[in-house]
matplotlib code that plots the C-alpha trace (Angstrom):
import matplotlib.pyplot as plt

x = [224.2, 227.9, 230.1, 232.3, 235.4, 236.7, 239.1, 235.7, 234.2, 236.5, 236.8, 233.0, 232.8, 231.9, 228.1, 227.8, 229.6, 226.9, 224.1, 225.1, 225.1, 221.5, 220.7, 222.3, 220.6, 217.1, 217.7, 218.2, 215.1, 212.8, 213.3, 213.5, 212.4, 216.0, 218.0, 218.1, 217.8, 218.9, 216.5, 218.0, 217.1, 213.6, 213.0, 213.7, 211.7, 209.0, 210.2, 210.4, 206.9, 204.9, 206.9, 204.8, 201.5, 201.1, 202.5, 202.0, 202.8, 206.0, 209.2, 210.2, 208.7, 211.9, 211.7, 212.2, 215.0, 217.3, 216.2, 217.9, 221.1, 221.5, 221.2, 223.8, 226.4]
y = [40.0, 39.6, 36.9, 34.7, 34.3, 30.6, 31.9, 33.1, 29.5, 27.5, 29.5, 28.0, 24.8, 21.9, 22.4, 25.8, 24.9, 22.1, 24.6, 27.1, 24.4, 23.6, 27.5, 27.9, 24.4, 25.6, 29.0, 27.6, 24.9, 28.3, 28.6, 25.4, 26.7, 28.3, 24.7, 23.1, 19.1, 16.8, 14.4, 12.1, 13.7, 14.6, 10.6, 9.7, 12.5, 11.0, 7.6, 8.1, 10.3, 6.9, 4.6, 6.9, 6.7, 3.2, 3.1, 6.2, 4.3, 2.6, 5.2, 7.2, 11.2, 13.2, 14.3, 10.8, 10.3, 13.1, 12.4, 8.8, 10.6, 12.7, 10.2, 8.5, 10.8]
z = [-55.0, -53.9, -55.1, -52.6, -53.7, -53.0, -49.9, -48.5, -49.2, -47.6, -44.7, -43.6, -42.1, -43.5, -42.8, -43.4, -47.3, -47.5, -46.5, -49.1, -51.8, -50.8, -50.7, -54.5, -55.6, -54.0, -56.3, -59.1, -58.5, -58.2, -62.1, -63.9, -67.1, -67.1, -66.5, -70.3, -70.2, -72.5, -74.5, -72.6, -69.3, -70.6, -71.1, -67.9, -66.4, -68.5, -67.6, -63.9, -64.2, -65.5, -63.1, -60.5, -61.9, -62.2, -58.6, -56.8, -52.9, -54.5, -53.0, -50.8, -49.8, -50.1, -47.1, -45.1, -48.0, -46.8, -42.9, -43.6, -45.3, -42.7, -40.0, -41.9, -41.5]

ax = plt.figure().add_subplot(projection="3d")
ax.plot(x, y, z, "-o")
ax.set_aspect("equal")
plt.show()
């Protein structure tokens, strides 16, 4: 894999920078066993988990989330 230095960064456009930061994030979300969380983070994983079972239809998909960012911009 090659590394971009930061000249080569900031040389893309605003979307394209925003693209590779969802390309690296999406990477790094194929392996989540390798991302340590806190207890902290772990609690309100576990938290958020429950919230959903008791209400499954409460929320958002994250799809229509990031449609509604987007449209924002």
């Amino acid at each position: 894999m090659s590394t971009l230095a930061k000249a080569d960064v900031m040389s893309l456009s605003v979307p394209e920078r925003i693209q590779l930061v969802e390309d690296i994030w999406d990477s790094i979300a194929e392996v989540p066993e390798t991302v340590p969380l806190t207890e902290d983070q772990k609690a309100e994983l576990d938290r958020r988990l429950d919230a959903y079972h008791r209400n499954p239809d409460e929320g958002s998909p994250w799809g229509m989330v990031r449609e509604r960012i987007r449209i924002r911009r």
